[in-house]
N, C-alpha and C positions, 0 to 999 in steps of 0.2 A: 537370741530368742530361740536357741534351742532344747526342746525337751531332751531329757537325758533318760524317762521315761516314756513310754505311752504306750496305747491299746489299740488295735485294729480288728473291726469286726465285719464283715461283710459274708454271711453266710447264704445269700438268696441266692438262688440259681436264674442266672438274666437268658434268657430267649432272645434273640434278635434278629430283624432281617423283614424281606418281602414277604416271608412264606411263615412267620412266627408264629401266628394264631391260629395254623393245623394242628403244632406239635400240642397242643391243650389235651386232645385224651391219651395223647402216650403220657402225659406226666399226669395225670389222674388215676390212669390205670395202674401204673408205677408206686403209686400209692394205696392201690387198689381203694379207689371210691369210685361208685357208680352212679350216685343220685344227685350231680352239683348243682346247687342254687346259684342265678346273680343274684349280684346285687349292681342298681345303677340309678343311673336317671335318666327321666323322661325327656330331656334333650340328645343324647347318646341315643336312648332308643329311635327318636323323630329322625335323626339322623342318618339311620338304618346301620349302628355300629356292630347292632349284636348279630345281626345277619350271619358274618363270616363266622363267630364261634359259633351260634346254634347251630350250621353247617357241617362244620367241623365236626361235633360232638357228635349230630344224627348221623355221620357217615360210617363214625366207628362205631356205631351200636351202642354211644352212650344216650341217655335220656335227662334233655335239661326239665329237674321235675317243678322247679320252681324259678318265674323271674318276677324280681321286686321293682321297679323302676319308680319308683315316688323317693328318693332318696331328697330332703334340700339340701339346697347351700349350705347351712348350716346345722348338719345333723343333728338332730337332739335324743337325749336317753327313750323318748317313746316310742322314736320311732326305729331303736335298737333293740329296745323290749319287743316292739311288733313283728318285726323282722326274723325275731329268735324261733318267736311261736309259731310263723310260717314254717319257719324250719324243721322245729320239731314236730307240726302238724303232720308236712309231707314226708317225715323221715329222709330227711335229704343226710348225704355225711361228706360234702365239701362247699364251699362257696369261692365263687368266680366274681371277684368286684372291678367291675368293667367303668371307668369315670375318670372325673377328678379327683383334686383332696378330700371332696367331703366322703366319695361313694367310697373309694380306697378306705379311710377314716370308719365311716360306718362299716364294710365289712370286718375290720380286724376287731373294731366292740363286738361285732355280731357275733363272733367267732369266739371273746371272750366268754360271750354265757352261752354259747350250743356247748362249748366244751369242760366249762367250769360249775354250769347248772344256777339257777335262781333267773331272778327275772330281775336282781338290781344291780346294773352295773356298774353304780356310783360305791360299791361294796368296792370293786378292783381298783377305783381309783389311784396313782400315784404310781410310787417305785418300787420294783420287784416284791409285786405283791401276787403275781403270778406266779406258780410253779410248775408244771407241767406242759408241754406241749401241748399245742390245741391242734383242731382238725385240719385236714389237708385244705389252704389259702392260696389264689391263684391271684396275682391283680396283672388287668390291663389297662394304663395307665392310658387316658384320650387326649392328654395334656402335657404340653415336655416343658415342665415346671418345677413342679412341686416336689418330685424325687421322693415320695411315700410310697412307692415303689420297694424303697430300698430301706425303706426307716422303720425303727423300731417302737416312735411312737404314733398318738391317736389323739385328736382332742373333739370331744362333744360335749353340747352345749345342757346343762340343766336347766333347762327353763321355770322347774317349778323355783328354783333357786335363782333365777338370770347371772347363771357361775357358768366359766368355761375346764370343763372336767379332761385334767392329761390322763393319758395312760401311759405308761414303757415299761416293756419289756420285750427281751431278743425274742423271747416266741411269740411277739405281733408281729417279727418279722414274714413276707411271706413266704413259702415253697419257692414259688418263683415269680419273676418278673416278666408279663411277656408283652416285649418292644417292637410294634407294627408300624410301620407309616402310616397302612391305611387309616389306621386309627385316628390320625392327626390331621389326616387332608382338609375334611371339612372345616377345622378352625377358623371361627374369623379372625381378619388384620389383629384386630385391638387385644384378641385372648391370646392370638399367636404370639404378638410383641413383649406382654408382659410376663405372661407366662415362660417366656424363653431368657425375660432381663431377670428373674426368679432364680434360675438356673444359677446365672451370669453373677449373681450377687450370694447365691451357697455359695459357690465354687471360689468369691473373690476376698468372700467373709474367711471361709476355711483358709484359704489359701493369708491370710492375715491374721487369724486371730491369735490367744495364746496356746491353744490345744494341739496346732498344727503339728504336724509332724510327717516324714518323708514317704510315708505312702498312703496320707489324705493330699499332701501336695500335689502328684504324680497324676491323681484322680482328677482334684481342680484346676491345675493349670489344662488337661487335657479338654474338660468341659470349656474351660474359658475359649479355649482356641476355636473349639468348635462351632458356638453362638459368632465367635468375631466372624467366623469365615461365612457362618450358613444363614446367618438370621434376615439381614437384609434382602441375598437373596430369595428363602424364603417367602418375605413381604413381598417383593416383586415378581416369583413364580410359586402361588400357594400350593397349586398343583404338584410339585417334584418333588416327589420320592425320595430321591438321594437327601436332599436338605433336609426333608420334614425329618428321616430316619435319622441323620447327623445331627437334629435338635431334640429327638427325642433321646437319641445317647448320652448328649449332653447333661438334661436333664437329672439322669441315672445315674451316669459321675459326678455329679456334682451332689446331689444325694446322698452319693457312697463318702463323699470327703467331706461334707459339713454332719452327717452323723456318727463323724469317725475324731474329727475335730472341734465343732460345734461354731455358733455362730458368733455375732457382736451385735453392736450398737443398732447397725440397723436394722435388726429383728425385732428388738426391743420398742424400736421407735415403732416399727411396721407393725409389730402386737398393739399397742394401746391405738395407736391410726385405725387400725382395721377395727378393734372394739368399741370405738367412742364414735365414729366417724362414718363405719360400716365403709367402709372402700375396699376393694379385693387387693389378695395381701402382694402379689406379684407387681402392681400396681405402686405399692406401697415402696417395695422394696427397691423398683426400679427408681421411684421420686428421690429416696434419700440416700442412695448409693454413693453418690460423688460427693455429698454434703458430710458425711461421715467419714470416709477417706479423707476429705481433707481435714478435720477434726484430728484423728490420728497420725497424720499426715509422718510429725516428726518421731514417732514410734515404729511406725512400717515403712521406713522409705526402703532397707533395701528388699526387702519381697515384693513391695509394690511396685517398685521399678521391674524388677525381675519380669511383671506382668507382661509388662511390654512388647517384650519379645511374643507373646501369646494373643495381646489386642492386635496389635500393629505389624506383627512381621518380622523376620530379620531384618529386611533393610534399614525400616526406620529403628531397630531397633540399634543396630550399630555405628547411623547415623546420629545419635541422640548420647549426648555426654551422661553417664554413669550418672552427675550431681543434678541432670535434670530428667529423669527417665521417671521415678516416681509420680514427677507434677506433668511428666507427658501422658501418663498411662492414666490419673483422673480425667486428662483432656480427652483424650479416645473415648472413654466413657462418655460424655457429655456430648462427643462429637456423636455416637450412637445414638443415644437416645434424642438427641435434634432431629438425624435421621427419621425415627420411628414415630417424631411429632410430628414430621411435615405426612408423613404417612397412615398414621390413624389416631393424632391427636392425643397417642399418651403422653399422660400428663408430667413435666419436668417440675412442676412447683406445687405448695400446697395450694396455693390461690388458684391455680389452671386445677384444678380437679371442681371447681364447685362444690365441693360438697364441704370441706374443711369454713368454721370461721375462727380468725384470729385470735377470739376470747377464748377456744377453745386448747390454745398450745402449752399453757399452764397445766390443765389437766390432762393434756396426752405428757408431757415431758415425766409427772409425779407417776403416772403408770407406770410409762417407759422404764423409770429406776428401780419398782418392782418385780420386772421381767429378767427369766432367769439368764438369758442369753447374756446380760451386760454383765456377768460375772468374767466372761470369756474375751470382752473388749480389750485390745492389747491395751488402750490407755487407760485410767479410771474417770470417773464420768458422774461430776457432781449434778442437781439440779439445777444450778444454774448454766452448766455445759449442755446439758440436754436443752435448757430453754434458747440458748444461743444457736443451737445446730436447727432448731424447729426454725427458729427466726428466719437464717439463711433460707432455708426449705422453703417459706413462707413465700416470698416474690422472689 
């Protein structure tokens, strides 16, 4: 399963550490922009997240001239187009998107039309339909998940259409990435958990799929290590620093290696899940993880054993016969996520989530095979395979 070619792109510049969210107006300045907007939400602000950057910024004699905090869940083109015109109201010329996936997600559309001009951003839709750089992009990621941090794409919702609108291109990616602990302490259990098995399933997808290659590897196996060693602890001291930090890095490698790589099967599954079902996709991703590895099982045995050594440890890992290390390293997984059930009740099956019904696994499976990620699946993946792998998921 080796490429004899491939591409490596990680051009963002990552900040990281205790003290990450000072260095914001040296790299503004650096760029010379003096007017930065957030963008966020209004949980991050209840939070008191933005505190330490408005801090920051007033110390250096920068002025934040605008913050937006209505961002939702699920960002839509209006409230991108509103967002613009604030922008261009207050002549701001950078934006700071301080959140999750969506706030991340909306500043890089927002960033589409301050810099490319008009007010329809379903015009940039798709692939490399941008050309030019856009303004100076800062994100603070609140979540050690999602790794859009480090990604190059964007997806917002068109409501007037009920369509979910991609963007990509390398100039969504940001200036920089900047990786705080403080940022993550507040998290509760249940967003900690999955948002971190998120990471743990980039990093496990990359590390498996067909795109792989040895320096998305390098990236993923080092994310994977990090969620085994720090996540539980974590769940059992929310408060620590050192964890949250080592889950928020996580996150950011595992980002850098599944958009350097790409993902599989269970994106695919986790897309139509999350569209049909509304369940959040870390969620998603955690439920079908080990349900999908073993699906591929006899395609990726030897990377997936390789895992091993990265869930588990050396010891057990040189304990463990070569011909059973793959079917040990899906058990590590399952033994985790048991863990993380008896601790905040994420959900291991479709049935444990309440929200999935059975009639519905026909029409997530036909989505699923839609979705562009199952192109990168190491095995091929009929609809009847998808309805089989839903099935397991199911109870």
């Amino acid at each position: 399963m080796t490429n004899k070619y491939y591409e490596f792109f990680c051009p963002v510049k990552v900040i990281a550490g205790k003290a990450a969210l000072e260095h914001i107006p040296y790299e503004l300045t650096g760029l010379s922009a003096k007017r930065p907007m957030i963008i966020t939400d209004k949980g991050v602000r209840a939070a008191g997240l933005l505190e330490p950057v408005i801090t920051a910024c007033e110390e250096s004699g920068l002025e934040i001239v605008s913050i937006y905090d209505d961002v939702p869940p699920d960002s839509s083109t209006t409230v991108v187009r509103d967002i613009a015109g604030i922008y261009r109201k207050e002549k701001c010329d950078s934006i700071i998107a301080v959140g999750g996936g969506s706030a991340i997600d909306t500043g890089k559309a927002v960033n589409i039309l301050v810099s490319e001009g008009g007010d329809n951003i379903a015009k940039y839709s798709g692939a490399g339909i941008i050309k030019h750089p856009l303004k100076p992009f800062f994100v603070v990621p609140t979540t050690a998940g999602t790794g859009s941090e480090v990604t190059s794409v964007a997806v917002i919702t068109d409501e007037t259409k009920g369509v979910k609108l991609p963007f990509t291109s390398s100039f969504l990616l940001p200036n920089a990435a900047i990786i705080d602990p403080r940022m993550t302490l507040t998290l509760p259990p249940h967003i900690t958990a999955a948002t971190a098995m998120d990471a743990m399933t980039h990093a496990t997808e990359a590390f498996t799929c067909m795109a792989k290659n040895p320096l998305s590897d390098a990236y993923a196996t080092a994310a994977i290590k990090k969620v085994s060693h720090s996540l539980l602890h974590v769940m059992d001291n929310p408060k620590d620093t050192d964890g949250r930090l080592e889950l928020a890095q996580a996150s950011t490698m595992a980002g850098i290696a599944f958009s350097n790589s790409m993902v599989g099967l269970v994106h695919s599954l986790g897309h139509a899940t999350g569209a049909i079902c509304h369940l959040p996709h870390g969620l998603c991703m955690s439920l079908y993880l080990p349900y999908v590895l073993e699906f591929n099982l006899e395609s990726i045995r030897e990377p997936l054993g390789e895992l091993l050594l990265y869930l588990e440890g050396p010891e057990v890992f040189s304990a463990t016969p070569a011909s059973r290390r793959a079917e040990a390293s899906i058990s590590a997984i399952r033994k985790l996520r048991d863990a993380l059930y008896k601790r905040c009740q994420l959900p291991r099956t479709l049935k444990e989530t309440g929200k999935v019904l059975e009639s519905q696994l026909d029409h997530i499976a036909e989505m699923a095979l839609d979705d562009g990620s199952i192109m990168f699946n190491p095995k091929e993946v009929s609809l009847e395979d998808a309805r089989t792998v839903l099935r397991r998921a199911w109870a």
